[in-house]
DOKETI-782808 format. One record per residue (C-alpha): x, y, z; residue number from 1; residue in three letters. Coordinates in nm, 3 decimals, m for minus. Layout:
BEGIN
<atom east="X" north="Y" up="Z" k="NUM" r="Ala"/>
...
end
This chain:
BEGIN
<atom east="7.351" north="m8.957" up="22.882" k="1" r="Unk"/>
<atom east="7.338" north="m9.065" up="23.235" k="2" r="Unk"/>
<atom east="7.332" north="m8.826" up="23.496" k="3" r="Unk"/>
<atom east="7.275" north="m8.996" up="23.831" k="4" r="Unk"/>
<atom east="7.499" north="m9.019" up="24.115" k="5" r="Unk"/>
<atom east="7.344" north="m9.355" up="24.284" k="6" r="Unk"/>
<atom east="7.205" north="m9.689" up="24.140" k="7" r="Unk"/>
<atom east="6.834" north="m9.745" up="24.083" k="8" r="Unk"/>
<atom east="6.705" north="m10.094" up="24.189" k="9" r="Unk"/>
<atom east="6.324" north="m10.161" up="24.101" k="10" r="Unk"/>
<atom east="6.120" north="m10.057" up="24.377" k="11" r="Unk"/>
<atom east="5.730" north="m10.076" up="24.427" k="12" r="Unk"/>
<atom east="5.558" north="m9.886" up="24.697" k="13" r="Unk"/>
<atom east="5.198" north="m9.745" up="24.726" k="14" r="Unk"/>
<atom east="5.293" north="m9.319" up="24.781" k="15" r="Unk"/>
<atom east="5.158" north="m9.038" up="24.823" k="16" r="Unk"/>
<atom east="5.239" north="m8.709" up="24.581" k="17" r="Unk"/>
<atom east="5.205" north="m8.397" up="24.778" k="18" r="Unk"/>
<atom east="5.210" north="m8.031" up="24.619" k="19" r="Unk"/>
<atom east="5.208" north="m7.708" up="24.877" k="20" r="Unk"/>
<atom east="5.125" north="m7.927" up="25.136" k="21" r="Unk"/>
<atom east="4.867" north="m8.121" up="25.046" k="22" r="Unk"/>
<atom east="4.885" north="m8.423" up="24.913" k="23" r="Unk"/>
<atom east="4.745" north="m8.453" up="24.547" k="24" r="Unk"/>
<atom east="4.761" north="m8.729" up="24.418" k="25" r="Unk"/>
<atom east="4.854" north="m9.143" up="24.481" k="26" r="Unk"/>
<atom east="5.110" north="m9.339" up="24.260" k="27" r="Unk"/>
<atom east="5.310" north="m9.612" up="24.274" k="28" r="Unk"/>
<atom east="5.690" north="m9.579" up="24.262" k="29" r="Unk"/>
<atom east="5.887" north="m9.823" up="23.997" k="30" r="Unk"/>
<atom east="6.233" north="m9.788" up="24.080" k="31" r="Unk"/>
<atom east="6.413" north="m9.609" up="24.313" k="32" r="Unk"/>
<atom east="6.727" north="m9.493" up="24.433" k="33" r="Unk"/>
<atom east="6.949" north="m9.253" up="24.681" k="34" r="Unk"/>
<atom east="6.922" north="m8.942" up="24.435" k="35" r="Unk"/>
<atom east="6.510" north="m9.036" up="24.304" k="36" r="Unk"/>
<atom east="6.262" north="m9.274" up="24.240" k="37" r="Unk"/>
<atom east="6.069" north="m9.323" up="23.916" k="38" r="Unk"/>
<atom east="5.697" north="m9.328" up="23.937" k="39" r="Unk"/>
<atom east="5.380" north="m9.435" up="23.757" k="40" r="Unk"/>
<atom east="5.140" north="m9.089" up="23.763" k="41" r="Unk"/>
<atom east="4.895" north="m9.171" up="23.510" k="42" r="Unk"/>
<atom east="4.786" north="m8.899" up="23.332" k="43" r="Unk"/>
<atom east="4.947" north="m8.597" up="23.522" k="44" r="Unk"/>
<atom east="5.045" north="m8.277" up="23.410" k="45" r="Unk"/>
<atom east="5.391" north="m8.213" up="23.660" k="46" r="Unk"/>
<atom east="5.617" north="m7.982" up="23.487" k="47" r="Unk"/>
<atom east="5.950" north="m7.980" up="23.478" k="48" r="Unk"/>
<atom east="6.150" north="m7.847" up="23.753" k="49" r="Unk"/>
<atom east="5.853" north="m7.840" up="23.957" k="50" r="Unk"/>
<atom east="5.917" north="m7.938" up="24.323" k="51" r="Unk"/>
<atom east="5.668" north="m8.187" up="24.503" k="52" r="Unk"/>
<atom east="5.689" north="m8.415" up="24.787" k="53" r="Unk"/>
<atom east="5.654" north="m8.817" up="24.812" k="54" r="Unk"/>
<atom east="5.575" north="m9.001" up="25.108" k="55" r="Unk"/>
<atom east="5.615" north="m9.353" up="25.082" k="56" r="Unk"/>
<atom east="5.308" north="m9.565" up="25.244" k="57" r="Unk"/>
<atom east="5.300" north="m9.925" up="25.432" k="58" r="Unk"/>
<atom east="5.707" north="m9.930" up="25.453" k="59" r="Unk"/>
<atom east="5.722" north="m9.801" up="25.863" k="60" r="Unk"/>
<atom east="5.834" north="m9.462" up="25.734" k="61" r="Unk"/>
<atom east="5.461" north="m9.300" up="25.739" k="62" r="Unk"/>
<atom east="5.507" north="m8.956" up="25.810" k="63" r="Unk"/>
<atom east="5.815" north="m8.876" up="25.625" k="64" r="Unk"/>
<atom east="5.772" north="m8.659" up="25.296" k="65" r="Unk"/>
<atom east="6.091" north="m8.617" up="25.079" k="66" r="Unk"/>
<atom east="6.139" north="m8.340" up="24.889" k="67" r="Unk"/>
<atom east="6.172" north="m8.387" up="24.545" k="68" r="Unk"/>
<atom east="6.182" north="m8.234" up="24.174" k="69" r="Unk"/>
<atom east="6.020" north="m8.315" up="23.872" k="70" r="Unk"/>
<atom east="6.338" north="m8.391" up="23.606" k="71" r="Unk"/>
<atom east="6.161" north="m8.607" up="23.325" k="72" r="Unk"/>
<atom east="5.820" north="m8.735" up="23.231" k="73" r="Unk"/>
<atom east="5.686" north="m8.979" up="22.998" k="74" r="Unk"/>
<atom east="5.421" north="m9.191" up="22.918" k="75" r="Unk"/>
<atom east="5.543" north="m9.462" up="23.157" k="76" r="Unk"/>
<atom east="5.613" north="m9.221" up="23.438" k="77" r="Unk"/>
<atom east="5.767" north="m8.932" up="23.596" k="78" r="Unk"/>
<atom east="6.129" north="m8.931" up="23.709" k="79" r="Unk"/>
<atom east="6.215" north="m8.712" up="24.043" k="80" r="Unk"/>
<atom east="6.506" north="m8.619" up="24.200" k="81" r="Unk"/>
<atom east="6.538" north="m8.603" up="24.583" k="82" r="Unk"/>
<atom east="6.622" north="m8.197" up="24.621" k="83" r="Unk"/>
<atom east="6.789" north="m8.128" up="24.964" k="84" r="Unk"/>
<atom east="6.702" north="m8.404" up="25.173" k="85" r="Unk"/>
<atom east="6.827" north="m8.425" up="25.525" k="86" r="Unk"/>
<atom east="7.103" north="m8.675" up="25.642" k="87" r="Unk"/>
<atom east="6.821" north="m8.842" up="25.889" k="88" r="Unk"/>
<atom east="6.603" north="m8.868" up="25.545" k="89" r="Unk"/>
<atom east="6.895" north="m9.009" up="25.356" k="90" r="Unk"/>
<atom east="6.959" north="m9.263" up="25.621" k="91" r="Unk"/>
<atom east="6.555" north="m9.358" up="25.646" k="92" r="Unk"/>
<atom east="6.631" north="m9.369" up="25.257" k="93" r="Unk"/>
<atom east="6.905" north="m9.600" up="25.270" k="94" r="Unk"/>
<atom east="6.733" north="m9.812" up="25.517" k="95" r="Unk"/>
<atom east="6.440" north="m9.836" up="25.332" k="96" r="Unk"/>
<atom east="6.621" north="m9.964" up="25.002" k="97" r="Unk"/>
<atom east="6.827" north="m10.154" up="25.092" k="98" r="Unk"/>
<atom east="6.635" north="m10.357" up="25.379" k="99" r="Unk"/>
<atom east="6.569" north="m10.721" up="25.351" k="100" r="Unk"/>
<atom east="6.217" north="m10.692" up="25.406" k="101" r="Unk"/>
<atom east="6.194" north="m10.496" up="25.061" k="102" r="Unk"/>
<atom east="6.332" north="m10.825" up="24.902" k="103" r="Unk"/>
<atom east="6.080" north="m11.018" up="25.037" k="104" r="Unk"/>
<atom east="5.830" north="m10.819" up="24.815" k="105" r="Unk"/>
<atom east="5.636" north="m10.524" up="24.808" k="106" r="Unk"/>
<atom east="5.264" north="m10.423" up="24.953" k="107" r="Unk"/>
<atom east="5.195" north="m10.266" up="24.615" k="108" r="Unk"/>
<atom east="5.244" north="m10.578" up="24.463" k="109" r="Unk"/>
<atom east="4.931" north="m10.722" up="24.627" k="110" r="Unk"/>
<atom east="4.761" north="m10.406" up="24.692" k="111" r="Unk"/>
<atom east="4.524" north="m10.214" up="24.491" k="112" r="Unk"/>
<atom east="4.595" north="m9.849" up="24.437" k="113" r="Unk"/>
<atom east="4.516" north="m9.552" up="24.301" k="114" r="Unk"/>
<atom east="4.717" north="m9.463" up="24.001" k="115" r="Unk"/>
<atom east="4.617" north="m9.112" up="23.777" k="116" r="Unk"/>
<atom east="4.273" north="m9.119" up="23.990" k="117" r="Unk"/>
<atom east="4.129" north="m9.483" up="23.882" k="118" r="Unk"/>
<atom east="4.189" north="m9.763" up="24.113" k="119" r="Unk"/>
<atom east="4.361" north="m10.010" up="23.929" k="120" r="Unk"/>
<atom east="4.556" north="m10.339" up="24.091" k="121" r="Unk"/>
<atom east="4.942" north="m10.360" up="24.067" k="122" r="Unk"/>
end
């Protein structure tokens, strides 16, 4: 059953995955949306319920970490939800997926990254 309150459209951003603070990992998001994005995290180990933050890199938003929970993982991903964002967030949010540049294409999608601590090219 579906339980989100906002569309997802498919979405692909170099982030950053940041636990107490510190960031702890690098992924690349797959989809996203107003309530959460869905991300590739390789071989992580993120619980459920556990609450992280993303920052979103090379999209003019550096700096901002959203605050988000883990709600599902598989082995394609992990699924957060954005957990008590701030209405100047939401707006960057909004801004960010629905801008025109994202339509152009992505930086991930000729960048290489860092997925699950390998570099691999998305």
């Amino acid at each position: 059953m579906e339980h989100r309150c906002s569309v997802r459209k498919p979405f692909e951003f170099q982030l950053l995955i940041y636990k107490n603070g510190l960031p702890v990992q690098s992924s690349v998001s797959r989809n996203l949306g107003l309530g959460g994005v869905f991300i590739s995290a390789g071989t992580s180990e993120w619980r459920k319920n556990e609450r992280l933050e993303i920052e979103f890199l090379g999209c003019g938003k550096a700096g901002m970490r959203l605050p988000a929970m883990v709600v599902h993982q598989s082995a394609r991903g992990v699924g957060l939800m954005f957990d008590g964002i701030s209405s100047e967030q939401r707006r960057a949010l909004r801004v960010l997926l629905f801008s025109a540049d994202h339509e152009r294409g992505s930086p991930a999608s000729d960048a290489s990254v860092v997925v699950g601590g390998s570099r691999a090219v998305a």
